[in-house]
C-alpha positions as a Markdown table, in Angstrom:
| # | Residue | x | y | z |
|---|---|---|---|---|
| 1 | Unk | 3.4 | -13.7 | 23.9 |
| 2 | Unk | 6.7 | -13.0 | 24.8 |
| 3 | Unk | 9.1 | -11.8 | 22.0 |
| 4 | Unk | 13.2 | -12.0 | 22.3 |
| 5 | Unk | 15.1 | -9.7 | 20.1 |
| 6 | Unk | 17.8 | -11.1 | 18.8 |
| 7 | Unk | 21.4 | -9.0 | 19.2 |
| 8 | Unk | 22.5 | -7.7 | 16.8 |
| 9 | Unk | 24.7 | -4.4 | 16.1 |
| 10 | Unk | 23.2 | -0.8 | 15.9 |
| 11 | Unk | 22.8 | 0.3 | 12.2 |
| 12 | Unk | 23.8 | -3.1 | 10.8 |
| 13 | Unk | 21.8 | -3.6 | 7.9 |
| 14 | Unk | 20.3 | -5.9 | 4.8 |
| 15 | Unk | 18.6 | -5.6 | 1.9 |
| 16 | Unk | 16.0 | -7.8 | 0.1 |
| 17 | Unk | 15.0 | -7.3 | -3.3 |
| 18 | Unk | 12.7 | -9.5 | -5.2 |
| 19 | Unk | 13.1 | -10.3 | -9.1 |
| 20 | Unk | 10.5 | -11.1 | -12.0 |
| 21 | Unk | 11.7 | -13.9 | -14.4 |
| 22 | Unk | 10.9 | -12.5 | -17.9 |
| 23 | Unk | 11.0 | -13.9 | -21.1 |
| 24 | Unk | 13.6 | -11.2 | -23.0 |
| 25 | Unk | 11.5 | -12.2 | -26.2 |
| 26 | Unk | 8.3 | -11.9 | -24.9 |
| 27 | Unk | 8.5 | -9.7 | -21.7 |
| 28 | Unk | 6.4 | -12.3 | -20.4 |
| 29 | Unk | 6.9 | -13.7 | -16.8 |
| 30 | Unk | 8.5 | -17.4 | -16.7 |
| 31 | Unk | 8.0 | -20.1 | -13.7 |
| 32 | Unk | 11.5 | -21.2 | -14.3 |
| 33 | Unk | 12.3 | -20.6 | -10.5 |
| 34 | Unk | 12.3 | -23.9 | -9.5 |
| 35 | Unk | 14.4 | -25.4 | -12.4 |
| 36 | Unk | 17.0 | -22.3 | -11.6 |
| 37 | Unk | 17.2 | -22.8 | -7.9 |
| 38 | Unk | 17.5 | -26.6 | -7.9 |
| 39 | Unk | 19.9 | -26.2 | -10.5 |
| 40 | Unk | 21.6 | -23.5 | -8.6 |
| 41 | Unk | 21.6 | -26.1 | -5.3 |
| 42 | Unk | 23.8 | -28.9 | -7.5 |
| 43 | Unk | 25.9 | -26.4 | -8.3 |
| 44 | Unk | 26.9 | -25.5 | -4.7 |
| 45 | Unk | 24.5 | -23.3 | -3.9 |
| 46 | Unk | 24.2 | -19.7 | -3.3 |
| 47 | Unk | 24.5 | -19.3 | 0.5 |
| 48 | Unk | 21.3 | -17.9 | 0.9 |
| 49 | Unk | 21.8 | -15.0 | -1.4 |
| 50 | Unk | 19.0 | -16.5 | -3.8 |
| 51 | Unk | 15.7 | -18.0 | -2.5 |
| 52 | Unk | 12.3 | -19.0 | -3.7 |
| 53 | Unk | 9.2 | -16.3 | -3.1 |
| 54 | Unk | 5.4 | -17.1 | -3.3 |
| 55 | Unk | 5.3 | -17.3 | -7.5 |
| 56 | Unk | 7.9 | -19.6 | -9.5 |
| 57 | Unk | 8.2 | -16.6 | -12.2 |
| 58 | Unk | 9.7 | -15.0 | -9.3 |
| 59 | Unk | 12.6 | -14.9 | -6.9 |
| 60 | Unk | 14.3 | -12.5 | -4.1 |
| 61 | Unk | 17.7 | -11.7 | -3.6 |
| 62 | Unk | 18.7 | -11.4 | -0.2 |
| 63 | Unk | 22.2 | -9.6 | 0.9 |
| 64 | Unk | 24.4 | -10.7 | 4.2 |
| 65 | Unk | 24.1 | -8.6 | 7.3 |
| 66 | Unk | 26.4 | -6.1 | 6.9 |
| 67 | Unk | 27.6 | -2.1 | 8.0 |
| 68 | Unk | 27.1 | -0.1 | 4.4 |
| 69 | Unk | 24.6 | 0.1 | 1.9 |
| 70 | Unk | 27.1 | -0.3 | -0.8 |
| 71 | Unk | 28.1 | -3.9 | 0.8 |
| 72 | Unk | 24.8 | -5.1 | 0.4 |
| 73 | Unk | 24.5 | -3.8 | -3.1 |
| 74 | Unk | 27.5 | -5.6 | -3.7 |
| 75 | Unk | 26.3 | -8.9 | -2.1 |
| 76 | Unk | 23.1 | -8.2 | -4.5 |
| 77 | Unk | 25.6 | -8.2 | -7.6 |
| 78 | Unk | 26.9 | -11.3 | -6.6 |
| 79 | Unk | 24.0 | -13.0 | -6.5 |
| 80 | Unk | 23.3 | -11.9 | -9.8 |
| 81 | Unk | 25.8 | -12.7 | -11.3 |
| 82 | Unk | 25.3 | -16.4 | -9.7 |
| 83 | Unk | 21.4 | -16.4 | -11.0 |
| 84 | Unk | 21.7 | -14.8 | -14.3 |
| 85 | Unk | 23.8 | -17.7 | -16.5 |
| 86 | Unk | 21.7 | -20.4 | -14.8 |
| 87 | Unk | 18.3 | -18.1 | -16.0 |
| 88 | Unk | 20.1 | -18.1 | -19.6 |
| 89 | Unk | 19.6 | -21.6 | -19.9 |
| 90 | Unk | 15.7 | -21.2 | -19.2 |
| 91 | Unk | 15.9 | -18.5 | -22.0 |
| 92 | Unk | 14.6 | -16.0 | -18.5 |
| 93 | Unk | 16.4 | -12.8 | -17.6 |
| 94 | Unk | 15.6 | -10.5 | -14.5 |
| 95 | Unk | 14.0 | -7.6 | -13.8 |
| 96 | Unk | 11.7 | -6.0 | -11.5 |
| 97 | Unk | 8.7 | -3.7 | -10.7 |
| 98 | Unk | 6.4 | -3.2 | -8.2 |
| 99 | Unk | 4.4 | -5.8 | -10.3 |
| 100 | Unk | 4.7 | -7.0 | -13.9 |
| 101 | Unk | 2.6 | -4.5 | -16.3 |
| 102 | Unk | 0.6 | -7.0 | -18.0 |
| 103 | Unk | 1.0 | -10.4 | -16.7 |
| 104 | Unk | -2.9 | -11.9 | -15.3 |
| 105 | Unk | -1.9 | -12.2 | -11.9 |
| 106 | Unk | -4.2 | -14.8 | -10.9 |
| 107 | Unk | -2.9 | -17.4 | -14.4 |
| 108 | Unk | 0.8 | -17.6 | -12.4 |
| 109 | Unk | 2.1 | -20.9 | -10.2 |
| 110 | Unk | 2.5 | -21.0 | -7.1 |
| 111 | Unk | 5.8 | -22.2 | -5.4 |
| 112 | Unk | 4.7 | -25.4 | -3.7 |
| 113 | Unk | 5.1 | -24.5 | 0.2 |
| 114 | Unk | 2.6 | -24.8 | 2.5 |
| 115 | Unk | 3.1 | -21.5 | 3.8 |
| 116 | Unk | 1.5 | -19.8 | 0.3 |
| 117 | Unk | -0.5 | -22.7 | 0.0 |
| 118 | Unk | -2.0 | -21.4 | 3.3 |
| 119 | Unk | -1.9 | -18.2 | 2.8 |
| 120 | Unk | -4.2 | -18.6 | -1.1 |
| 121 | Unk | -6.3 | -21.2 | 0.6 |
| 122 | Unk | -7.0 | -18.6 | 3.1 |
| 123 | Unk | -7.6 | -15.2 | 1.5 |
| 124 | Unk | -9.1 | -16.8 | -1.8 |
| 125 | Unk | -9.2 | -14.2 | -4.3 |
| 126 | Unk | -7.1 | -11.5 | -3.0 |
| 127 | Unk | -4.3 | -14.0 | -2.4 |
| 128 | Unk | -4.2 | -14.7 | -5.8 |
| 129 | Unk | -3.9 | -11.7 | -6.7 |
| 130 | Unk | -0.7 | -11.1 | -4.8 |
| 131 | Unk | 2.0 | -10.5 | -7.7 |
| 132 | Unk | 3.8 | -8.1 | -6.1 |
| 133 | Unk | 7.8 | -7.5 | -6.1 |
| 134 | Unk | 9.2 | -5.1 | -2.8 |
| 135 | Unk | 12.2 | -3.9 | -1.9 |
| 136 | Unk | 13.2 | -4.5 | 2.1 |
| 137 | Unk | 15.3 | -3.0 | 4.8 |
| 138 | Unk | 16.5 | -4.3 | 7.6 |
| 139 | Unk | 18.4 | -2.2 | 10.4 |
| 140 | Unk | 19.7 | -3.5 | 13.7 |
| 141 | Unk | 18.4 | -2.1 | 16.6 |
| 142 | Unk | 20.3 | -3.0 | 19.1 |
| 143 | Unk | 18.1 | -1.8 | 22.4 |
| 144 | Unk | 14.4 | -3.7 | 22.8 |
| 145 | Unk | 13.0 | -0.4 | 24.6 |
| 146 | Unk | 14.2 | 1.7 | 21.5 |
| 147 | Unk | 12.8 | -0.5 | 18.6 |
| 148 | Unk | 9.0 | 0.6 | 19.0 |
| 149 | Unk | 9.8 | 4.5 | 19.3 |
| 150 | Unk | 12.1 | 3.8 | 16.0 |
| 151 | Unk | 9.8 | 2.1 | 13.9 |
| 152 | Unk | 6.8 | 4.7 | 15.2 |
| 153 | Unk | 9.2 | 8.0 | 13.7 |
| 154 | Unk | 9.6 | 5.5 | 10.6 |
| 155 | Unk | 6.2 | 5.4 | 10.0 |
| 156 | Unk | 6.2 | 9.4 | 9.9 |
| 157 | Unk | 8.5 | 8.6 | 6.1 |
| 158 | Unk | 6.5 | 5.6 | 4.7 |
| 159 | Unk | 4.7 | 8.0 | 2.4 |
| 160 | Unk | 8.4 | 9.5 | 1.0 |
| 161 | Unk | 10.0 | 6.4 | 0.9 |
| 162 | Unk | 7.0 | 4.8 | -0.8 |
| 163 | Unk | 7.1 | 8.0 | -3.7 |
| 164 | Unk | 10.8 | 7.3 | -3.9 |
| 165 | Unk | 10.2 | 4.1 | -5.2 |
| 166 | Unk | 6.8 | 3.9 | -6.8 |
| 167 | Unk | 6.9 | 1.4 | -9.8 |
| 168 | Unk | 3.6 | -0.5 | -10.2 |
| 169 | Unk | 1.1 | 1.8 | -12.7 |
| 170 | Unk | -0.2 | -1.1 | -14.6 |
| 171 | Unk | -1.8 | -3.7 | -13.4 |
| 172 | Unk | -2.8 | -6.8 | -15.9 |
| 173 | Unk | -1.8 | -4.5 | -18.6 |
| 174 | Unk | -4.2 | -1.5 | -17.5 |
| 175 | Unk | -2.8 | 1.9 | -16.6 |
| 176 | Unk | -4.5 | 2.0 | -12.8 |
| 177 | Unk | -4.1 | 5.6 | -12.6 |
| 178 | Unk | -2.0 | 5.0 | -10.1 |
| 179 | Unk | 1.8 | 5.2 | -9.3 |
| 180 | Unk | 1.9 | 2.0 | -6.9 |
| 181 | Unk | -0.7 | 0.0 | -7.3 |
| 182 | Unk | 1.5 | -2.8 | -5.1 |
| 183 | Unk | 0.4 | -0.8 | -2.4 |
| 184 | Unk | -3.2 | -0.8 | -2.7 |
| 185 | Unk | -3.0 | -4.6 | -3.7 |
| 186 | Unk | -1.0 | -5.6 | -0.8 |
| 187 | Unk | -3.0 | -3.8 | 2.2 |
| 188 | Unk | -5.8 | -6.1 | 1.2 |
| 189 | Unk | -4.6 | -9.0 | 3.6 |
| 190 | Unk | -5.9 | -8.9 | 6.9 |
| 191 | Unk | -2.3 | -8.2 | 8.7 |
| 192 | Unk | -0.5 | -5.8 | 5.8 |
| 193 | Unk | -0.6 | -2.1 | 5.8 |
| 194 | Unk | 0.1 | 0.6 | 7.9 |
| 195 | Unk | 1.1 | -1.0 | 11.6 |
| 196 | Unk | -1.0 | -0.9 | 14.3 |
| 197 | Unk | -0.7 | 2.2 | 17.1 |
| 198 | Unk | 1.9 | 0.6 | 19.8 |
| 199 | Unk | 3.8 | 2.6 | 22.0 |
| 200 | Unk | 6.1 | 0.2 | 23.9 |
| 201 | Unk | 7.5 | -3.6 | 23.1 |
| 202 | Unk | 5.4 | -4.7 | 25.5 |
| 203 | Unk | 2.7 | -3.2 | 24.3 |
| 204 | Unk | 3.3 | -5.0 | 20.9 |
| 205 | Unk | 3.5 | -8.6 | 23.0 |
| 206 | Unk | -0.1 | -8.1 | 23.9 |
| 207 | Unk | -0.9 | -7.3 | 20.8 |
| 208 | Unk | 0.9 | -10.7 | 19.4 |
| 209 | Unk | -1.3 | -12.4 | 22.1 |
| 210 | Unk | -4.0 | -11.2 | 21.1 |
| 211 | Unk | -3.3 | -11.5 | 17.2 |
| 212 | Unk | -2.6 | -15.4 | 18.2 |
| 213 | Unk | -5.8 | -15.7 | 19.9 |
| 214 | Unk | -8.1 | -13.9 | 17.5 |
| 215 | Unk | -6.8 | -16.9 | 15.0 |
| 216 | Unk | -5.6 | -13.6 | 12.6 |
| 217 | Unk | -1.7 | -15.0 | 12.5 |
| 218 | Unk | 0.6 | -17.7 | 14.5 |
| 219 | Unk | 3.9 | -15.9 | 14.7 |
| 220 | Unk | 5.1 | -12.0 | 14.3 |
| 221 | Unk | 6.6 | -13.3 | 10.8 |
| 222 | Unk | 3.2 | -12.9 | 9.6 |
| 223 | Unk | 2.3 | -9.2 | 10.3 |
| 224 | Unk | 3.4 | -7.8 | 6.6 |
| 225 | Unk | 3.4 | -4.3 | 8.1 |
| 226 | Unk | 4.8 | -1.4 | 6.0 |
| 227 | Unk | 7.3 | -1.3 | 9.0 |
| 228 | Unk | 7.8 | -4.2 | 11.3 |
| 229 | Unk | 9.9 | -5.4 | 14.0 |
| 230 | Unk | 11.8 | -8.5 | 13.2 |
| 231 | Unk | 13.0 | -9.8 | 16.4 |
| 232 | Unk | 14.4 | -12.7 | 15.2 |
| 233 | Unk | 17.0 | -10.8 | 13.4 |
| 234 | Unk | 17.4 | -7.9 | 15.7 |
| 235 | Unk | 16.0 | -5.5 | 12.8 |
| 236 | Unk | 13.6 | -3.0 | 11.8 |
| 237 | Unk | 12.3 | -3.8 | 8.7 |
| 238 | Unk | 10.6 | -1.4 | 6.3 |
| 239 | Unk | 8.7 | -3.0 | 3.5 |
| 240 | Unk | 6.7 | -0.4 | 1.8 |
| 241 | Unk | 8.8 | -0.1 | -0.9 |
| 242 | Unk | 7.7 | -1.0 | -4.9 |
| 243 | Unk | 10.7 | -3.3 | -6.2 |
| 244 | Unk | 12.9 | -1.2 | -8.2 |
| 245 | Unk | 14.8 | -2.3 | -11.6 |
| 246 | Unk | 18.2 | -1.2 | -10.7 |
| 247 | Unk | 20.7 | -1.3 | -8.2 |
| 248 | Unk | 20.9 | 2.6 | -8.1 |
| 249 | Unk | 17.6 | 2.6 | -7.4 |
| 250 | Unk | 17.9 | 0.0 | -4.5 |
| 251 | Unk | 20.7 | 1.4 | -3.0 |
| 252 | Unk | 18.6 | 4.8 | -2.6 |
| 253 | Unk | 15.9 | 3.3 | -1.1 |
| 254 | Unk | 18.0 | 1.6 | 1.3 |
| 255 | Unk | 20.1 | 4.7 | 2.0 |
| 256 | Unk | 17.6 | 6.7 | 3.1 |
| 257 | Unk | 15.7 | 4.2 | 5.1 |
| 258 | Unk | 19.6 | 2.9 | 6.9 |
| 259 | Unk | 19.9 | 7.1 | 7.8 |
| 260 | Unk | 16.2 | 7.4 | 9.2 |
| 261 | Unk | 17.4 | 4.9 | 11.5 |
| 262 | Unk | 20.4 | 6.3 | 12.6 |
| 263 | Unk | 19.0 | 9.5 | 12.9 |
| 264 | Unk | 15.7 | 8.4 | 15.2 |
| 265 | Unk | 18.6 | 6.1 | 17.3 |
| 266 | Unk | 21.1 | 10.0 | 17.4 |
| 267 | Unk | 17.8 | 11.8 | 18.8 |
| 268 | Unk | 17.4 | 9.1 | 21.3 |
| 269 | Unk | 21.0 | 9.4 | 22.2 |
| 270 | Unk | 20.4 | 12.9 | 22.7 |
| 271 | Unk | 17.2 | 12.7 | 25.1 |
| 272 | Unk | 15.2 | 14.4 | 21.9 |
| 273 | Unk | 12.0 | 13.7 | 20.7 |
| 274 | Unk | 10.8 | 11.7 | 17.8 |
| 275 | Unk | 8.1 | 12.3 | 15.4 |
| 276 | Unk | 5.2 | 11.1 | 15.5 |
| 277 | Unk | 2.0 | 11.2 | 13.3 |
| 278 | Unk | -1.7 | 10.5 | 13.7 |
| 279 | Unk | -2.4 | 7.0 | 12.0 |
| 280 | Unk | -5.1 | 9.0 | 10.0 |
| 281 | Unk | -2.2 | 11.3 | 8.5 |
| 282 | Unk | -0.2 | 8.1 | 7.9 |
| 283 | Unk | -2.5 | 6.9 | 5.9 |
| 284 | Unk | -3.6 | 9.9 | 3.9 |
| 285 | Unk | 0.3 | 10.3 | 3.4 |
| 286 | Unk | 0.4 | 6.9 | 2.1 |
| 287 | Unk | -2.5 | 6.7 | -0.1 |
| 288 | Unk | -1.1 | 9.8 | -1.9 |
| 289 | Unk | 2.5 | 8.6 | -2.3 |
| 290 | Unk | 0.6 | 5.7 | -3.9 |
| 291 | Unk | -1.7 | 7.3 | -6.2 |
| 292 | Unk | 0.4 | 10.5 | -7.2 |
| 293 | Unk | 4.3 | 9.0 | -6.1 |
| 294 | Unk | 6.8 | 11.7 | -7.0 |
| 295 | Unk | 3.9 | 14.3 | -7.5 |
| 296 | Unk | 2.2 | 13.8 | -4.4 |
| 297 | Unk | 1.4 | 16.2 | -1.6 |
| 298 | Unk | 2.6 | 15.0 | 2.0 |
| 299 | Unk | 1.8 | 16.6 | 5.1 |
| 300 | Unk | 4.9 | 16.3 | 7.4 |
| 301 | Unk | 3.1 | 17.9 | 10.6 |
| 302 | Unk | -0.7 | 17.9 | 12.6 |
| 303 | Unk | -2.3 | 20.9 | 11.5 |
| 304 | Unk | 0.7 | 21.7 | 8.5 |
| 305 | Unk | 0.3 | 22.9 | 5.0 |
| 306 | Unk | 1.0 | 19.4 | 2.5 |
| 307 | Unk | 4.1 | 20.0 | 0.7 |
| 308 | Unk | 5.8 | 18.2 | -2.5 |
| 309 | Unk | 7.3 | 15.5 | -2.0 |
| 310 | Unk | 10.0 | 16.1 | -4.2 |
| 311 | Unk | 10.9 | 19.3 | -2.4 |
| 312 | Unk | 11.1 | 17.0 | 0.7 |
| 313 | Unk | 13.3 | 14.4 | -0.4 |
| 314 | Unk | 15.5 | 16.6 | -2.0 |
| 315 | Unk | 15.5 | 18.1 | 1.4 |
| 316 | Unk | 15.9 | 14.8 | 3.6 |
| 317 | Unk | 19.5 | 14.4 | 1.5 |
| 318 | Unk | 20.3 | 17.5 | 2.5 |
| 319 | Unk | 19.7 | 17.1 | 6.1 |
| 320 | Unk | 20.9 | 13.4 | 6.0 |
| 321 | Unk | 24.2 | 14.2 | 4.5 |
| 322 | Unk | 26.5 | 14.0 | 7.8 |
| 323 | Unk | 24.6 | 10.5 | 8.6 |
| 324 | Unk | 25.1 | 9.1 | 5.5 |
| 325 | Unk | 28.8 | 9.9 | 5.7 |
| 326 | Unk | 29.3 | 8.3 | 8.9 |
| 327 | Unk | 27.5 | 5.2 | 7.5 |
| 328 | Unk | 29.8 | 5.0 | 4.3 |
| 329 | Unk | 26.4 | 5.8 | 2.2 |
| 330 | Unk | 27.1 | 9.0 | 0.9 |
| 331 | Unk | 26.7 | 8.0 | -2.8 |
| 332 | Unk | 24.1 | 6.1 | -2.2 |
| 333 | Unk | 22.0 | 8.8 | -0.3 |
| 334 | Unk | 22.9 | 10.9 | -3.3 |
| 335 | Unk | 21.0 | 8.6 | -5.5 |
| 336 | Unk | 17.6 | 10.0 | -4.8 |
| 337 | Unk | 18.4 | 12.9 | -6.4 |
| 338 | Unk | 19.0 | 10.8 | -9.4 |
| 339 | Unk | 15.6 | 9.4 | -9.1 |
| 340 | Unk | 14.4 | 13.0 | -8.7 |
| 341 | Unk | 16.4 | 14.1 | -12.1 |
| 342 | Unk | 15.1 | 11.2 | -14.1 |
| 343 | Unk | 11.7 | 10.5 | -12.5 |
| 344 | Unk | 10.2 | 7.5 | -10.3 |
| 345 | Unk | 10.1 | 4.2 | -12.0 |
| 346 | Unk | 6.4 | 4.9 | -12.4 |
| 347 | Unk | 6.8 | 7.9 | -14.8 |
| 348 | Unk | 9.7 | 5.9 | -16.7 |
| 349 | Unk | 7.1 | 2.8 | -17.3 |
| 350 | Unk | 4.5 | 5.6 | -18.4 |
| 351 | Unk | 6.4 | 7.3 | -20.7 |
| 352 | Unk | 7.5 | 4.2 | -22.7 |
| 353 | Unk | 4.1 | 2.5 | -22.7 |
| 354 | Unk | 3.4 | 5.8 | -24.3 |
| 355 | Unk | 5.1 | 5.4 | -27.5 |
| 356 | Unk | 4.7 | 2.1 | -29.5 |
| 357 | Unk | 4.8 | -1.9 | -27.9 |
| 358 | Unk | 2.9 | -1.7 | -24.7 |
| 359 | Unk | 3.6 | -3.1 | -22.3 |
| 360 | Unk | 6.2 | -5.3 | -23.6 |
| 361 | Unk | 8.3 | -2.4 | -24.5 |
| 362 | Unk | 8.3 | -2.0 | -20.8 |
| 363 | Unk | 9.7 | -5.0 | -20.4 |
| 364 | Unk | 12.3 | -4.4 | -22.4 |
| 365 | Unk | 13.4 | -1.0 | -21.1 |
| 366 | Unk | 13.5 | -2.5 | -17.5 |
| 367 | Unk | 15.4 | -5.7 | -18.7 |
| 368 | Unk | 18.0 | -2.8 | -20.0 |
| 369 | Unk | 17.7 | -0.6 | -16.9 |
| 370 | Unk | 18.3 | -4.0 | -15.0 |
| 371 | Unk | 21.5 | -4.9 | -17.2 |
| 372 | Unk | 22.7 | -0.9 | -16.6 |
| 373 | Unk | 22.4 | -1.1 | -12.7 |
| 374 | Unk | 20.8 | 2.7 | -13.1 |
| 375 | Unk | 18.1 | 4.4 | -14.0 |
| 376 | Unk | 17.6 | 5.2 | -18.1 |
| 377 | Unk | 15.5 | 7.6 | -19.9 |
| 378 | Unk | 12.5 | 6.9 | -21.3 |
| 379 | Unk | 12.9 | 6.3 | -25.1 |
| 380 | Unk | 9.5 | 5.5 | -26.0 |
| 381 | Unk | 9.9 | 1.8 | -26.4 |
């Protein structure tokens, strides 16, 4: 199968971020998508800065292509500030999480597409279970031979990015034991997860053929990697991310992963090479990020001692620093160590299910740390 990437400028970049609809009474999800969005349509619309996703208690906001992190955070605000009054009168209110701590996932509506009609039909059970919120980055590429040798040094950071923004302990009201259980749901469909090993864009052609002739997907769309190529837009796009509740949060997740970029696409520049990882050592990398987030033990090199992760994104700013200030993210990139001060989302949702109201208490302290743009201490409830 022959795939065309789309032009697009180096380092350009977009953010997705998808939203739970709550009830601020209840903490309980709401399928008031539809209402909103056709509501939302007779009004003039959002220009594409508000869509439908797979559940209608659910929705993702979707920023313009632009050069800075803080632009798309802007655009993000925007829409917002569009979706919010319009939610009001469906008594709903957003938020997010990796996945709502109590809702049963497989009691929620479905958006009527074919596409997740499909997509239930065919994974049964598992597809049900799918109520899961990400955060995604997109960064242009702008060379087809350079794409694959990016996204390959990307996959080397899934397992800090992932810690960075762990938010999905519970699970149907449980406490899984782990800090992004989104992660663990979502590799169960056949074409999720860690990507395959490809060392060229050819190389990932064949594999498309192949995909397309096994029956396994019609179209690249449908690989839901943890990093993918999105040729359509020109982008890389890494989606192992939990949804976060804030902006702050966002915009450090999309910092870091806009700077990984530019950095891979500098050591290119500079005839240097990239790192690279064993797909074994992704995935141990991975599976701790997901079961210990913040606390968790990465190994950065074949044959290296694992070291916290904490320590290494503190030390990833560090080194990041001059990127960041050539991309106009500086602040942003500095945001992670705000998320290092207060602790993941994970630990925040754990410390307030801790004292008394469940899991609706964490409801509420997301709806607040949704309305503050910013991280908040745990208050117990």
């Amino acid at each position: 199968m022959r795939l065309e990437l789309a032009s697009s400028t180096r380092a350009s970049i977009g953010v997705e971020w998808e939203l739970q609809l709550v009830s601020p009474l209840t903490g309980e999800l709401l399928p008031v998508a539809p209402a909103a969005l056709e509501q939302l349509d007779q009004a003039g619309g959002t220009g594409g800065l508000v869509v439908p996703e797979m559940h209608q208690a659910m929705v993702e906001l979707v920023s313009r292509p632009r050069q800075r992190v803080g632009q798309c955070l802007a655009d993000l605000d925007e829409a917002l500030g569009l979706l919010c009054p319009v939610l009001a009168q469906h008594g709903a209110e957003v938020t997010s999480a990796g996945v709502h701590p109590f809702a049963d996932p497989a009691a929620q509506a479905i958006t009527e597409c074919e596409r997740y009609r499909e997509l239930v039909g065919r994974t049964a059970a598992w597809g049900r279970q799918m109520l899961i919120y990400g955060t995604h980055v997109h960064v242009g590429v702008d060379d087809v031979d350079r794409l694959v040798p990016v996204l390959n040094h990307l996959c080397t950071y899934i397992g800090h990015l992932q810690a960075l923004a762990v938010s999905s302990p519970f699970w149907a009201g449980q406490d899984t034991g782990y800090a992004d259980n989104r992660a663990m749901m979502f590799q169960q469909l056949p074409t999720a997860g860690l990507p395959e090993a490809i060392g060229s864009w050819s190389e990932l052609e064949q594999l498309m053929d192949d995909l397309v002739r096994a029956g396994a997907l019609r179209e690249v769309n449908e690989l839901r990697w943890d990093v993918r190529p999105a040729p359509r837009l020109g982008t890389i796009e890494v989606r192992a991310c939990d949804a976060s509740s804030n902006l702050l949060e966002v915009g450090a997740v999309a910092a870091l992963t806009h700077c990984l970029v530019e950095e891979a696409l500098r050591l290119l520049d500079a005839g240097e090479p990239l790192r690279g990882l064993p797909r074994w050592l992704l995935a141990a990398n991975k599976w701790r990020s997901a079961r210990y987030g913040l606390d968790a033990l990465l190994v950065e090199q074949r044959g290296a001692e694992p070291v916290p992760v904490r320590e290494s994104l503190a030390q990833l700013v560090r080194r990041l620093e001059p990127v960041a200030d050539a991309l106009g993210c500086l602040e942003e990139l500095g945001s992670v160590l705000e998320v290092l001060r207060l602790g993941s989302g994970a630990e925040r949702q754990r410390a307030v299910a801790a004292g008394a109201g469940g899991g609706p208490a964490v409801v509420r302290h997301l709806l607040a740390e949704t309305r503050a743009g910013r991280p908040l201490p745990a208050a117990g409830g």
